[in-house]
C-alpha positions as CSV (number, residue, x, y, z in Angstrom):
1,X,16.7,23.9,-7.2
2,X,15.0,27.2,-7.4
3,X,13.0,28.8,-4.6
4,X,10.4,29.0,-7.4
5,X,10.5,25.7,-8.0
6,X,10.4,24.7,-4.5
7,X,7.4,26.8,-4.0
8,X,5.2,25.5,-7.0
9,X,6.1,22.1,-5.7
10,X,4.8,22.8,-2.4
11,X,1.4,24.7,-3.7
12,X,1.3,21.3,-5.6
13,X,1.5,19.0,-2.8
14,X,-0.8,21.1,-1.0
15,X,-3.7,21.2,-3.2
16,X,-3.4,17.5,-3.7
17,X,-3.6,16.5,-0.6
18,X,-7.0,18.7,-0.1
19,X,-8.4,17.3,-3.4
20,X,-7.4,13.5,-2.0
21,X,-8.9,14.3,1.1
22,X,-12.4,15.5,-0.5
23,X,-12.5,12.5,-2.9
24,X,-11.7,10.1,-0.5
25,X,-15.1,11.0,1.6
26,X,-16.8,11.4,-1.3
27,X,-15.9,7.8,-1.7
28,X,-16.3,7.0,1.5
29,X,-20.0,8.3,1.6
30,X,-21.0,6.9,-2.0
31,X,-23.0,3.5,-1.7
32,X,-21.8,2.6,-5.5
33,X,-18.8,3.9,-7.9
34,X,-17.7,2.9,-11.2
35,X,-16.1,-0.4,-11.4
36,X,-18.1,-1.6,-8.2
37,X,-14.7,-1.5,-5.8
38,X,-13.7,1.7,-3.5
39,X,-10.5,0.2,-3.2
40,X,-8.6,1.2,-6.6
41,X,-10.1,4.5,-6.3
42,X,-8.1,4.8,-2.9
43,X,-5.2,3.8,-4.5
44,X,-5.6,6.0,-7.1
45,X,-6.7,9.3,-5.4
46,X,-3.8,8.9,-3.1
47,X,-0.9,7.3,-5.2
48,X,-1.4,8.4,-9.0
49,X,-0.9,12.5,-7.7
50,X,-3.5,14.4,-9.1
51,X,-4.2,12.1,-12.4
52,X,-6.2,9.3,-10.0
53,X,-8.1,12.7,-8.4
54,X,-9.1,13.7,-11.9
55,X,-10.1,11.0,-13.2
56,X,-12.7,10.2,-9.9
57,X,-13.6,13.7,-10.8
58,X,-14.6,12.8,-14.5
59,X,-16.0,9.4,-13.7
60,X,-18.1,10.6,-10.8
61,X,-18.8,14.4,-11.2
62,X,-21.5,14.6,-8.8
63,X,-19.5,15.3,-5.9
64,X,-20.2,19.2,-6.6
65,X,-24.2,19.0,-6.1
66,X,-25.2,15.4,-5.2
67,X,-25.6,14.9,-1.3
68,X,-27.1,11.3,-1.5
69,X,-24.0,9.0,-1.8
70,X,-24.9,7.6,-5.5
């Protein structure tokens, strides 16, 4: 494997990770989500690599400006 492969894998895995990390206490802070269950969005933040983060994103865009937890 290429060193430039390795390295866009890494960058990858990195900025996962801190995209999981702020959806999952964004999820952990909102009182509803779509669907009505946190769980699945767990699942698929963490598990489904950066699809399951992109679609919370979509479904629930006010993570960027809305401080109340709706």
């Amino acid at each position: 494997m290429s060193l430039e492969r390795i390295l866009g894998l890494i960058v990858f895995g990195v900025l996962h990770w801190v995209l999981a990390a702020m959806l999952l206490q964004d999820l952990a802070n909102r009182k509803r989500v779509l669907g009505g269950h946190k769980a699945p969005w767990a699942v698929a933040i963490v598990l489904v690599t950066f699809v399951g983060s992109v679609a919370y994103l979509l479904c629930h865009p006010g993570i960027f400006y809305d401080k109340g937890g709706e």
